[in-house]
VOGU-3710 file (C-alpha; in Angstrom, 3 decimals, decimal comma):
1> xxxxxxxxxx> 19,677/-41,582/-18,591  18,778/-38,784/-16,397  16,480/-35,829/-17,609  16,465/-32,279/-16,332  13,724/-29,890/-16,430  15,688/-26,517/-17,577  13,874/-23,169/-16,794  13,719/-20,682/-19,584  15,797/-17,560/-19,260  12,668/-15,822/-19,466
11> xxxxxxxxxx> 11,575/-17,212/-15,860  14,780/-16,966/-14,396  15,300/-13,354/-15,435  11,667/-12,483/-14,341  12,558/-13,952/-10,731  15,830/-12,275/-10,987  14,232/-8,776/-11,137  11,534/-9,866/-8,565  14,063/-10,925/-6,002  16,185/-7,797/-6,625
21> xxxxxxxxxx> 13,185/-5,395/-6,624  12,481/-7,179/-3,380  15,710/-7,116/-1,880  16,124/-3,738/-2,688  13,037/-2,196/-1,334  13,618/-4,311/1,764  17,341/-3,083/2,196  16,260/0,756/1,542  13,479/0,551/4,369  15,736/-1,280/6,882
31> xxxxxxxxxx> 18,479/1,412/6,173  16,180/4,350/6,253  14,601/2,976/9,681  18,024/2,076/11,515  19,903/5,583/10,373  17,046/7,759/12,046  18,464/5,767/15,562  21,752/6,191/14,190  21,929/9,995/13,517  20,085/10,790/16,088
41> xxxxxxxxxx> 22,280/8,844/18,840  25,316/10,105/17,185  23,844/13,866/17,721  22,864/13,458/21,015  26,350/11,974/22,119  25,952/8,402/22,368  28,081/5,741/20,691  27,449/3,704/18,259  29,437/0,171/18,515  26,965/-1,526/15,370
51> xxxxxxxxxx> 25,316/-0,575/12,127  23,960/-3,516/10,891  21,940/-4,138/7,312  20,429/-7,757/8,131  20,821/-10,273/10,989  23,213/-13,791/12,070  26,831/-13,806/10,394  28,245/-11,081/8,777  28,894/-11,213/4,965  31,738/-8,197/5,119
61> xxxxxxxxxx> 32,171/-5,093/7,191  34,155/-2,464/8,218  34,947/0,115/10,744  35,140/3,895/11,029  35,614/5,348/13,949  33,698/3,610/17,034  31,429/1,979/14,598  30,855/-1,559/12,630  28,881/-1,141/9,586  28,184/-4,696/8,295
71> xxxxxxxxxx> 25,648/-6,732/5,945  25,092/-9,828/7,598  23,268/-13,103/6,071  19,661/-12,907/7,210  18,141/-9,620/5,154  15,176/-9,833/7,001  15,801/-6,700/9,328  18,533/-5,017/10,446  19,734/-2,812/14,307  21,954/-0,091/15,527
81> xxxxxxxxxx> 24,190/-1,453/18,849  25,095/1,396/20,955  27,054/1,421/23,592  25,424/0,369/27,309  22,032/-0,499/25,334  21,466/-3,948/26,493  20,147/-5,197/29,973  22,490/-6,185/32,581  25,705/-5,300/29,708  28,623/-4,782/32,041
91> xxxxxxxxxx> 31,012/-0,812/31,152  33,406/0,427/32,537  32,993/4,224/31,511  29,663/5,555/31,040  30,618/8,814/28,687  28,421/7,834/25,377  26,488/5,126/27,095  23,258/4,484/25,850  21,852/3,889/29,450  23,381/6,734/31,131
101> xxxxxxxxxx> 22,061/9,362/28,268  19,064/11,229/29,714  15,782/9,786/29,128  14,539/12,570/26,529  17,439/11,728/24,460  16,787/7,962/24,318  13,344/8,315/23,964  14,448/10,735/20,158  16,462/7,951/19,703  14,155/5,388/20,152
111> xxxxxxxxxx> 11,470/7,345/18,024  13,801/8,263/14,890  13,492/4,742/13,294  9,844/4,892/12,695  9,995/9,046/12,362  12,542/8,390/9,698  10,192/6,166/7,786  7,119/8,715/7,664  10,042/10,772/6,197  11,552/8,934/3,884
121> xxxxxxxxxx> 7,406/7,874/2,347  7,133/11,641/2,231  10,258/11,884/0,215  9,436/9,341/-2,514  5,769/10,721/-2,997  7,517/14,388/-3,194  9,512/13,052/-5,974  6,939/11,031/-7,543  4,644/14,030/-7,469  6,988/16,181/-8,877
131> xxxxxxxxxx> 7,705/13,966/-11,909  3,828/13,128/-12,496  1,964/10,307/-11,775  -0,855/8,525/-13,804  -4,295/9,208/-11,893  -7,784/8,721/-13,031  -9,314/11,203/-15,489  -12,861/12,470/-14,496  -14,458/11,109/-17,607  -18,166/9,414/-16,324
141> xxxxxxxxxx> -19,172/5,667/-17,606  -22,630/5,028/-15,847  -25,268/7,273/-14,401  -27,159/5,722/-11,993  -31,262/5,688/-12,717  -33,209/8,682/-10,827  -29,828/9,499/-9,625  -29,349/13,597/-8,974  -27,059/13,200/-11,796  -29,327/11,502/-14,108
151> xxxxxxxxxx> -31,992/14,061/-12,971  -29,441/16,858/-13,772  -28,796/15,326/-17,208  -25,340/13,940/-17,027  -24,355/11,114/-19,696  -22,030/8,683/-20,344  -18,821/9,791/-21,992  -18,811/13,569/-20,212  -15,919/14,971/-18,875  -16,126/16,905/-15,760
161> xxxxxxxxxx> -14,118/20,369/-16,640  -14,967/21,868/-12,884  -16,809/22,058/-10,047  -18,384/25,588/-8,426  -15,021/27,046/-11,355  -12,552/24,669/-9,620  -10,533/22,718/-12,588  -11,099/19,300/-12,213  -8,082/16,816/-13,530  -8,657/13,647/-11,630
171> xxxxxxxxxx> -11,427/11,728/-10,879  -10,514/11,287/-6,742  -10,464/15,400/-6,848  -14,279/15,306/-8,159  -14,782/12,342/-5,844  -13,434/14,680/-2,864  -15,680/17,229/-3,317  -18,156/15,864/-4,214  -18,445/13,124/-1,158  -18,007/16,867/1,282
181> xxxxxxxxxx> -20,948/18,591/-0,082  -24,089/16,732/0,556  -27,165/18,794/0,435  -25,524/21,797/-1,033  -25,978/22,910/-4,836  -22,705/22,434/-6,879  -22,300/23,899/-10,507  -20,594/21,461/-13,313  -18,856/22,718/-16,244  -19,074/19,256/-18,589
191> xxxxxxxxxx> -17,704/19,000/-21,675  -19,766/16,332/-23,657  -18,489/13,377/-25,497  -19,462/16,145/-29,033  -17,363/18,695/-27,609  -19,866/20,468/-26,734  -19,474/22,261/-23,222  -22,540/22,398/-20,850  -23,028/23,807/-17,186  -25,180/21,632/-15,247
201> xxxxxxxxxx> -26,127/22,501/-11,472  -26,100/18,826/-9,022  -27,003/18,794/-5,390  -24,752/15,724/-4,354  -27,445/13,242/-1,640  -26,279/12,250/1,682  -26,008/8,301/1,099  -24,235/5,533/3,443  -21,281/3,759/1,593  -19,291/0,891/2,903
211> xxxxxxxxxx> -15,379/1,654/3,193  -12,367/-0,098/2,825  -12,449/-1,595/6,231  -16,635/-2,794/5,736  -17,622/0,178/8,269  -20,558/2,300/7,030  -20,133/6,144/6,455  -22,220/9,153/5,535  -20,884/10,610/2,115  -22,721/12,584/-0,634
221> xxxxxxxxxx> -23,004/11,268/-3,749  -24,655/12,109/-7,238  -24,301/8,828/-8,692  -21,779/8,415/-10,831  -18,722/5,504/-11,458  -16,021/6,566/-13,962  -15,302/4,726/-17,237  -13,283/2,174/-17,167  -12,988/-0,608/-19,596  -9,749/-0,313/-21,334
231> xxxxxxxxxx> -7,744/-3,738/-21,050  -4,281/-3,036/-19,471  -3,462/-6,514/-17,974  -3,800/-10,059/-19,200  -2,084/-12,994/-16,377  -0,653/-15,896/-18,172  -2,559/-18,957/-18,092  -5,838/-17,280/-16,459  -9,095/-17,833/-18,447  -8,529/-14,303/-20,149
241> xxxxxxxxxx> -5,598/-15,438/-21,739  -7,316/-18,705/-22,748  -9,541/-16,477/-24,696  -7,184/-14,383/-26,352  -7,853/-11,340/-24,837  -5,094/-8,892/-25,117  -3,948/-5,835/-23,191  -4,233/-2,760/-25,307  -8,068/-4,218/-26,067  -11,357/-2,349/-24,718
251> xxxxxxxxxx> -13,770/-4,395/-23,048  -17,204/-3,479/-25,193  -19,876/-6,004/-23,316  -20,632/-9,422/-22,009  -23,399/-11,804/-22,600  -25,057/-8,028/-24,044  -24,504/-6,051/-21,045  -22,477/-2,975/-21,756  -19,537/-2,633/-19,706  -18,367/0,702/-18,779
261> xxxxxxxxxx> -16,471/-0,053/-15,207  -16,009/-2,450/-12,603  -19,520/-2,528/-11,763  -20,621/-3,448/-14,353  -17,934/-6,293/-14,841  -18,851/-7,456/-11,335  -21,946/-8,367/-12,351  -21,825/-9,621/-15,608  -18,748/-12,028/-14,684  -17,380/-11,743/-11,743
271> xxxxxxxxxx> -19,993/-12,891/-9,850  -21,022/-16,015/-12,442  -18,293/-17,874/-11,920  -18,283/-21,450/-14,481  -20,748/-20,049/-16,543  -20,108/-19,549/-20,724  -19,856/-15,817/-21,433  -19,633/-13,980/-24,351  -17,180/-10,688/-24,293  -17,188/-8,511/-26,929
281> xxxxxxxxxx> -13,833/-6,594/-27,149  -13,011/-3,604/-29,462  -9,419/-4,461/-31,237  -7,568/-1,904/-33,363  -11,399/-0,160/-34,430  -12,277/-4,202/-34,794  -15,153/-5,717/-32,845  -13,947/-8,922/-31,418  -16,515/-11,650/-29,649  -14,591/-14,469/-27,533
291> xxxxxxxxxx> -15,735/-16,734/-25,343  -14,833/-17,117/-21,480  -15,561/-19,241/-18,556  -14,571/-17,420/-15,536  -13,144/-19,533/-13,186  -14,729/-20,501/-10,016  -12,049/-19,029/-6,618  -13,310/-18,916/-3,110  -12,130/-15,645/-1,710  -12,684/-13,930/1,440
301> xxxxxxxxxx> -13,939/-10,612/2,191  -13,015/-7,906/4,330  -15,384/-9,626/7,046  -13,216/-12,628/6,634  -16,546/-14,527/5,012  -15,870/-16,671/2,203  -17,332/-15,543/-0,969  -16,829/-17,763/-4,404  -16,330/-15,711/-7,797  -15,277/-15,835/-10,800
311> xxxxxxxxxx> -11,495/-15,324/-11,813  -11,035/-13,235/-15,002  -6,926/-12,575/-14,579  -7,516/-9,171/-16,520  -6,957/-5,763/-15,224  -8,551/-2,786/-16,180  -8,364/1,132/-16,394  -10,081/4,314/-17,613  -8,492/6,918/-19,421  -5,201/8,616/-17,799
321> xxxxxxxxxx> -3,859/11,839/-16,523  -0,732/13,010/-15,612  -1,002/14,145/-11,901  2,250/16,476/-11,515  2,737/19,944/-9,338  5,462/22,040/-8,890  7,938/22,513/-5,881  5,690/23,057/-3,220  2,327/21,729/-4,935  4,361/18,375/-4,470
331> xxxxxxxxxx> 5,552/18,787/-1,218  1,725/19,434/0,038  0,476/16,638/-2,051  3,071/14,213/-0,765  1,904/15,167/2,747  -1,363/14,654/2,376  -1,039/11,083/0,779  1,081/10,303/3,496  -1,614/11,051/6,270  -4,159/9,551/3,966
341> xxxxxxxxxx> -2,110/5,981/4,400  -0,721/6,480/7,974  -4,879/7,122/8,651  -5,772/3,682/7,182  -2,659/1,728/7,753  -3,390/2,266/12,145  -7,112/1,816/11,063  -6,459/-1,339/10,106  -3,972/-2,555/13,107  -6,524/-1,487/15,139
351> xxxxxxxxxx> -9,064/-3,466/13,610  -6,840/-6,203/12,961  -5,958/-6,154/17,026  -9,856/-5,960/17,979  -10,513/-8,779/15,405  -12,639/-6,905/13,352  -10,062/-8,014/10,231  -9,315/-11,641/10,167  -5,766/-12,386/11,516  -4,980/-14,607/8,339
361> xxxxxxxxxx> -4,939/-11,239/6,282  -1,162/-10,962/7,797  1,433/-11,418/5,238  5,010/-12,235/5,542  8,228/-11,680/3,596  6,592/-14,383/0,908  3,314/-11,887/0,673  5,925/-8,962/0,153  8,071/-10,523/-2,487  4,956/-11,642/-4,420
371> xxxxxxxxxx> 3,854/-7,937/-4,235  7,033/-6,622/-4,883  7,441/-8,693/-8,252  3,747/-7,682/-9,403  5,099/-3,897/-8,799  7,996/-3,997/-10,264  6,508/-5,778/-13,741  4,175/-2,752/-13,534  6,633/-0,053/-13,634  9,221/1,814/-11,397
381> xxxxxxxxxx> 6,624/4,675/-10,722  4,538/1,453/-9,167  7,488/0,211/-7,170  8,624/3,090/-5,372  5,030/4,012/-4,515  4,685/0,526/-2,997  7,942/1,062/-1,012  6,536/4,526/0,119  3,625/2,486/1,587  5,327/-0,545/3,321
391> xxxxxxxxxx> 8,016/2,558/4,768  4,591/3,711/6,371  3,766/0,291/8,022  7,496/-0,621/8,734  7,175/2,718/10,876  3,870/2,090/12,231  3,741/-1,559/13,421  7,473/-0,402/15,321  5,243/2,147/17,378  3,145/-0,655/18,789
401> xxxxxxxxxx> 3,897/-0,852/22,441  5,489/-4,158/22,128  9,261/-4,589/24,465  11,827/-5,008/21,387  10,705/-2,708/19,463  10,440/0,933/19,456  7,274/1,746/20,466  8,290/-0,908/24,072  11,147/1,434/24,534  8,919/4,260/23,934
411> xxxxxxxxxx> 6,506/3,287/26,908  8,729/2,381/28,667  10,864/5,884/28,856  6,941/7,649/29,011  6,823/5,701/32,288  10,747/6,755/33,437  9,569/10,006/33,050  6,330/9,698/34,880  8,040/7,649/38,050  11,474/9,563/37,890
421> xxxxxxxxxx> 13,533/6,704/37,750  13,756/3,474/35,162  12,009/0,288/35,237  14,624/-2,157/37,203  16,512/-4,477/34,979  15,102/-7,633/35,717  11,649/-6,470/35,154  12,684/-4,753/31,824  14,846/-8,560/30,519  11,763/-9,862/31,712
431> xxxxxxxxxx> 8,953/-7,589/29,257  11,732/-7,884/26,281  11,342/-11,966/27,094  7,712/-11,412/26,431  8,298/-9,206/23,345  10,717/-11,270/21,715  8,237/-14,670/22,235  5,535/-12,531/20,660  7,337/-11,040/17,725  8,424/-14,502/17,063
441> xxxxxxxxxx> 5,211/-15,824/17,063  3,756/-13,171/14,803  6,600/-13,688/12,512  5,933/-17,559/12,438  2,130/-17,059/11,879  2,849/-14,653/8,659  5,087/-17,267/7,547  2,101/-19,742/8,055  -0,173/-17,501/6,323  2,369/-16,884/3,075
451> xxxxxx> 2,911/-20,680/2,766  -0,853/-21,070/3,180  -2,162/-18,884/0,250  0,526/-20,365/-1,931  -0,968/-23,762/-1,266  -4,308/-22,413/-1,665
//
């Protein structure tokens, strides 16, 4: 007699919504990217032969006009074909021809895809601005000792109203200004955890702080961290769980250390990984102790040193507001973000070319459809937001000078333009050659990577 191990319904329909949240986001980015060079050829006179959603065999198509639009198998990319575009292709008439357009227009053409991207992330955070997203209140959790806060008489549980009469609503807004103004006196309005309001006057100190990318910077800083200890999270079969913690729970203390952020978890249990902990939750106004044995994980850090900790599998937050402007509040706001991530996303290339970011950081499709499925259990708002970001990168990494894709063309038009006359044919088959082998290779090594981390 044979037996079969049946999935539940539950796990198929959970990797039914992760694959089609993938799939989704994936298609939308490739479509965006390849109908900037699509619009933009069409405007500028050149014909389009292709349209294509995915690579290898077609699944269906169909024709209007001089085009093929088609889905094909592979949904791992996607290209426009126009007319005269490839090296050494053989026409008989070059009115619409790709190579015979003048080099400015190829050179819009060429740049659309990624433009289009940057566009389309501005888009989604204009919308997502415009319906409100959750951000970070500015209520305070610890006050550092002999801190100009803790000088000033700040306290646990205030809320920060304003800043020199400038409403405050999120935390990254007080963070902002507070992080531009060291050395110079700044007046609080706080409303205390009473109701009592209070004006307090802080003169933020110029301190180093280390940033995303491990580099030091000059910021100023009064010494503050926000509270956060509210229980949103719990992973399935993660030593939280094992507990019986529950999301919806506030995280009081552990082993008697009060925990009012990150910081403060860090310490008491991240960094003690195997060792018997006591947590303390609050549970419906009842005080709950548990016990929990974080698990010992070697991670590594942005230095690409490997660190052991200990593995919780909660996540936490503070208390939420509802970031939302109007018409062209959101439009500003969207811009802004954008040019926040474009900043760090070619930070990061940069340092991930130089080596200063270790190359096994590089994910693949497998990294994307993992984060994809986290996103998409943690809401739509979180989903779009992460295909906002990855339209950023998609348009980014296709600026890189690399022959194949955009940016190659790019350079190589700069240089028509510089000479007067194109690179010959056999030298440009020759660089695409090149391209192609290292696009490959990259492609193969994120593969390697995904594969790795799920074995690890």
């Amino acid at each position: 007699m044979f037996e079969f191990s049946i999935l539940s319904l539950d796990t198929i329909l959970n990797f039914g919504i992760k694959m089609a949240a993938f799939l989704g986001g994936l298609a939308a980015l490739i479509f965006i990217h390849e109908l900037g060079h699509f619009l933009v050829a069409r405007k500028v006179g050149v014909v389009v032969e292709k349209f294509s959603l995915g690579f290898g065999p077609k699944i269906m198509s169909f024709t209007r006009g001089d085009t093929e639009y088609l889905i094909a198998w592979i949904p791992l990319g996607g290209y426009v074909k126009m007319k005269g575009e490839e090296v050494g292709e053989e026409i008989t008439d070059n009115k619409g021809s790709f190579s015979a357009a003048p080099v400015l227009h190829r050179l819009a053409i060429a740049f659309a895809g990624p433009l289009f991207n940057i566009l389309f992330a501005i888009a989604i955070y204009y919308c997502v601005y415009l319906v409100g997203v959750p951000a970070l209140s500015p209520l305070i959790g610890t006050v550092k000792d002999e801190s100009p806060a803790f000088v000033a008489g700040l306290q646990t549980g205030d809320r920060i109203l304003s800043i020199d009469n400038e409403k405050i609503l999120y935390w990254e807004h007080l963070q902002n200004i507070v992080h531009k103004s060291p050395g110079r006196s700044l007046d609080f309005q706080v409303e205390r955890s009473s109701g009592i309001a209070a004006n307090i006057t802080i003169t933020p100190i110029s301190e180093q702080i280390t940033d995303l990318f491990g580099d030091k910077e000059s910021v100023g800083l009064i010494g503050i961290t926000p509270l956060v200890r509210s229980i949103i999270l719990v992973k399935d079969d993660t030593p939280a769980s094992r507990a019986g913690i529950q999301a919806g729970d506030t995280l009081l203390s552990v082993d008697g250390t009060t925990i009012y952020g990150w910081g403060d978890l860090k310490t008491a249990a991240v960094d003690k990984p195997g060792q018997t902990l006591k947590f303390k939750i609050l549970r419906n106004g009842t005080e709950i102790i548990t016990t929990l044995i974080p698990e010992a994980k070697i991670v590594k850090d942005i230095t690409g040193k490997s660190v052991e900790i200990g593995l919780l599998g909660i996540g936490m937050a503070g208390e939420m507001a509802n970031e939302q402007y109007g018409v062209f509040g959101a439009l500003k706001r969207s811009i802004e973000e954008t040019g926040r991530l474009i900043y760090l996303i070619a930070v990061s290339i940069k340092k991930m070319v130089s080596g200063s970011i270790p190359a096994d950081s590089i994910g693949g499709p497998i990294l994307i459809f993992q984060i994809y499925g986290e996103q998409a259990e943690q809401g739509f708002n979180e989903l779009i937001r992460l295909t906002a970001l990855l339209s950023i990168n998609l348009g980014l990494l296709n600026l890189l000078p690399i022959p194949v894709l955009d940016g190659g063309h790019i350079f190589f038009f700069l240089i028509e333009m510089i000479r007067g006359k194109p690179i010959s044919e056999r030298n440009r088959e020759r660089a695409q050659q090149v391209g192609m082998f290292m696009l490959l290779s990259l492609m193969v090594f994120a593969f390697y990577n995904d594969i790795a981390r799920i074995i690890t």
